[in-house]
C-alpha positions in Angstrom: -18.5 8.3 -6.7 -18.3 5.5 -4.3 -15.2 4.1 -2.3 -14.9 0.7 -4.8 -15.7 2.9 -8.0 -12.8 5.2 -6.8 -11.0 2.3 -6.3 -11.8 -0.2 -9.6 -10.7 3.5 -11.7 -7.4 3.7 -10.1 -6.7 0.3 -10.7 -7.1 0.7 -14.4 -5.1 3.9 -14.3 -2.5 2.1 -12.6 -2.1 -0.8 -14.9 -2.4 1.4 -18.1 0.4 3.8 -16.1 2.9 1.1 -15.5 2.2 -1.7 -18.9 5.8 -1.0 -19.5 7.1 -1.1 -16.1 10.5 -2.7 -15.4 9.6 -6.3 -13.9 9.9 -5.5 -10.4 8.0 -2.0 -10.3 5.2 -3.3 -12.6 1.5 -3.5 -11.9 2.0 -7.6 -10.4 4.1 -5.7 -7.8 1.2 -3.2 -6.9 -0.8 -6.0 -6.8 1.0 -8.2 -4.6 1.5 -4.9 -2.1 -2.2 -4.1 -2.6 -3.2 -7.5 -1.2 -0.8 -7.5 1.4 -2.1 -4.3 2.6 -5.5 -5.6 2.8 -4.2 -8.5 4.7 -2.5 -6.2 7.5 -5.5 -3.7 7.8 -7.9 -6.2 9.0 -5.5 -6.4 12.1 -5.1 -2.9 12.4 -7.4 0.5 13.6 -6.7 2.3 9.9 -9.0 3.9 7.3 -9.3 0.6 4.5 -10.0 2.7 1.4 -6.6 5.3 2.4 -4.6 2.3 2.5 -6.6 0.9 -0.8 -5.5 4.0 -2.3 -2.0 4.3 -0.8 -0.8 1.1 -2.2 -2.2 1.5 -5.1 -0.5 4.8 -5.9 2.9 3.9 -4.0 4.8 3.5 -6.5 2.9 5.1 -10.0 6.1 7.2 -10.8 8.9 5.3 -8.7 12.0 7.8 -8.6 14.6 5.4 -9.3 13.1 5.3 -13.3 12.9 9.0 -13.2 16.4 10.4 -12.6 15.7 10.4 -9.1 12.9 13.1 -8.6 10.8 12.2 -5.5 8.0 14.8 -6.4 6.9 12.6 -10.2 4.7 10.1 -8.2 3.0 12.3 -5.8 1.9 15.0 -8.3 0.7 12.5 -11.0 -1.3 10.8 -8.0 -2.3 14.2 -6.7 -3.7 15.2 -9.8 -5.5 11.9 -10.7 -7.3 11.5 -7.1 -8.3 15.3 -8.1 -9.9 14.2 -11.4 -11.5 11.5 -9.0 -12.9 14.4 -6.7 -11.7 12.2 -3.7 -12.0 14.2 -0.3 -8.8 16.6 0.0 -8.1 15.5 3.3 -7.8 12.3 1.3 -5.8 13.0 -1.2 -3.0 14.7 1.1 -2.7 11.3 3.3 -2.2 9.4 0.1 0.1 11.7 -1.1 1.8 11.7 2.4 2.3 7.9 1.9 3.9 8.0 -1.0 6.3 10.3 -0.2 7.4 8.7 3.1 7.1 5.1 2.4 10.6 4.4 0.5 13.2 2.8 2.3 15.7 5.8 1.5 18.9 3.6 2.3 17.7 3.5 5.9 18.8 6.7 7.6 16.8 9.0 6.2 13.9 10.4 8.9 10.1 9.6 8.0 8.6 13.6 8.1 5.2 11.8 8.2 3.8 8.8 10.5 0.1 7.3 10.2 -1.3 3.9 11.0 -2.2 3.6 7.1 1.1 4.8 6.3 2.6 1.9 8.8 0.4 -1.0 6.5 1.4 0.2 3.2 4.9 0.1 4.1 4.7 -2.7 5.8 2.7 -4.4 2.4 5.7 -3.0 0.3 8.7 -3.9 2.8 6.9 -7.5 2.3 7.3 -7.6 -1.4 11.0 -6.8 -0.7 12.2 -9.9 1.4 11.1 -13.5 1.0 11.1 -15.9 -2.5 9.7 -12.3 -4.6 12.2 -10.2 -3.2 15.1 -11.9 -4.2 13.7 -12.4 -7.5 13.0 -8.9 -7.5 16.1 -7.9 -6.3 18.6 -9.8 -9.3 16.0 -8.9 -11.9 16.7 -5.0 -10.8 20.3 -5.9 -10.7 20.5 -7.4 -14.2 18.0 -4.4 -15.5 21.2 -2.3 -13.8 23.8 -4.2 -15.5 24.9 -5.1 -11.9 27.6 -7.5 -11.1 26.0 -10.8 -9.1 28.5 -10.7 -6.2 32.0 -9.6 -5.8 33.5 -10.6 -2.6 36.0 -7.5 -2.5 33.2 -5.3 -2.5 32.0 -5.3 0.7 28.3 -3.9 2.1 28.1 -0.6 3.2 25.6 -0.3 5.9 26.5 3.2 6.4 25.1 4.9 2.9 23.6 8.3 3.1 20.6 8.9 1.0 22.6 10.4 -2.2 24.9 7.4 -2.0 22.2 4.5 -1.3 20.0 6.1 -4.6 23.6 6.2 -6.8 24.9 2.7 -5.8 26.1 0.1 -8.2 27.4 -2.2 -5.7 26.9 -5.6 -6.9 23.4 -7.5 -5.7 24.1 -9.8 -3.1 25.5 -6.6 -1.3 21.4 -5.1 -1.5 20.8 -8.0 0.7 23.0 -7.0 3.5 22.3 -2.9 2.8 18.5 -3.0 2.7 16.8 -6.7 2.7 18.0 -8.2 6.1 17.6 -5.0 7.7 13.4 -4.8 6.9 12.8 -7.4 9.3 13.1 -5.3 12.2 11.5 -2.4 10.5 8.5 -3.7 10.1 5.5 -1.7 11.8 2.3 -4.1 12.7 1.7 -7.4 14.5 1.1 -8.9 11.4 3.4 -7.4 8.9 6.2 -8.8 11.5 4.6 -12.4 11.7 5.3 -12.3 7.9 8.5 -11.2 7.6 10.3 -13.4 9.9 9.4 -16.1 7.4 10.7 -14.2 4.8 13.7 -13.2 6.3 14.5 -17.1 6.9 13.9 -18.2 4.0 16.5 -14.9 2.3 18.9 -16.1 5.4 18.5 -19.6 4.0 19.0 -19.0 0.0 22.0 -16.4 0.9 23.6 -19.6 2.8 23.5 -22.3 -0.4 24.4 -19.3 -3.0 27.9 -18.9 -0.8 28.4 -22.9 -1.0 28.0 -22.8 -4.4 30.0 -19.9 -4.8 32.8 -21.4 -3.0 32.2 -25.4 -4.8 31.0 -26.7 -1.7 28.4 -29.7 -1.8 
């Protein structure tokens, strides 16, 4: 099976996988980080069709909709690049990706580093920040039940792992615990080029909500 064959199947097992995905972990998402991906790795020395196949896959069983357990996505990917009979050595860099490419509240060490793995998380960290992310971000809050903002509950930047995963902090305090923070986590020449818009534009809409918030014009 060829390289786009491989790649046109998963993109139909991916769609039919997540039709009932919450909004901002759907198929659009994988998508958007798909293209981005694309968009990085013609800047950067990687393999094309790991990183086709690593954004693809990122996020086909994303932990947070299944009680937490890390191991869902990569053995359903696993398997399904098996069925495929993708290369081996293939299959384990995928995997690789998509078990070091979460943020993890930030202070959790990366076990496995690649330039592919750099892209994809770069393409996702994208998809975080900017005009999407903040959509993103209040449509996972409301699908949480999460307060909009509280201002006596203040960020903390300081979350282990177990606390960042269990949060229900209200969602203008993601901003300040994961969003602002991607911009200067961001791996490639390009993927950093991108973000800095983003970031601006999050720094920008953060500034008018607290007007609002406080009945200034």
């Amino acid at each position: 099976m060829s390289s786009k064959e491989t790649i046109n199947k998963t993109i139909v097992f991916v769609k039919d996988t997540l039709a009932n995905a919450e909004g901002g972990h759907d198929w659009f998402h994988i998508e958007r980080v798909y293209k981005n991906a694309l968009l990085i790795a013609k800047t950067e020395p990687v393999d094309e069709f790991v990183v086709s196949l690593g954004a693809l896959l990122h996020d086909i069983a994303d932990s947070k909709f299944h009680d937490g357990d890390e191991t869902v996505g990569p053995k359903i990917a696993r398997e399904f690049l098996f069925k495929l009979n993708v290369d081996s050595t293939i299959i384990e860099h995928v995997v690789n990706i998509i078990e070091n490419i979460s943020f993890k509240g930030g202070n959790e060490a990366q076990k496995f580093k690649s330039a592919e793995l750099d892209v994809v998380q770069d393409a996702d960290r994208l998809d975080a920040i900017g005009a999407i992310g903040i959509a993103r971000c209040f449509n996972y809050g409301g699908f949480k039940d999460r307060q909009l903002y509280n201002p006596e509950i203040k960020p903390n930047l300081n979350m282990s792992k177990a606390e960042y995963k269990t949060s229900t902090s209200p969602t203008i305090n993601h901003f300040y615990e994961k969003l602002l923070l991607l911009k200067d986590r961001m791996n490639t020449k390009t993927g950093k080029q991108i973000a800095l818009n983003r970031h601006i534009y999050m720094q920008n809409f953060l500034d008018q909500f607290y007007n609002e918030w406080h009945g200034k014009a």
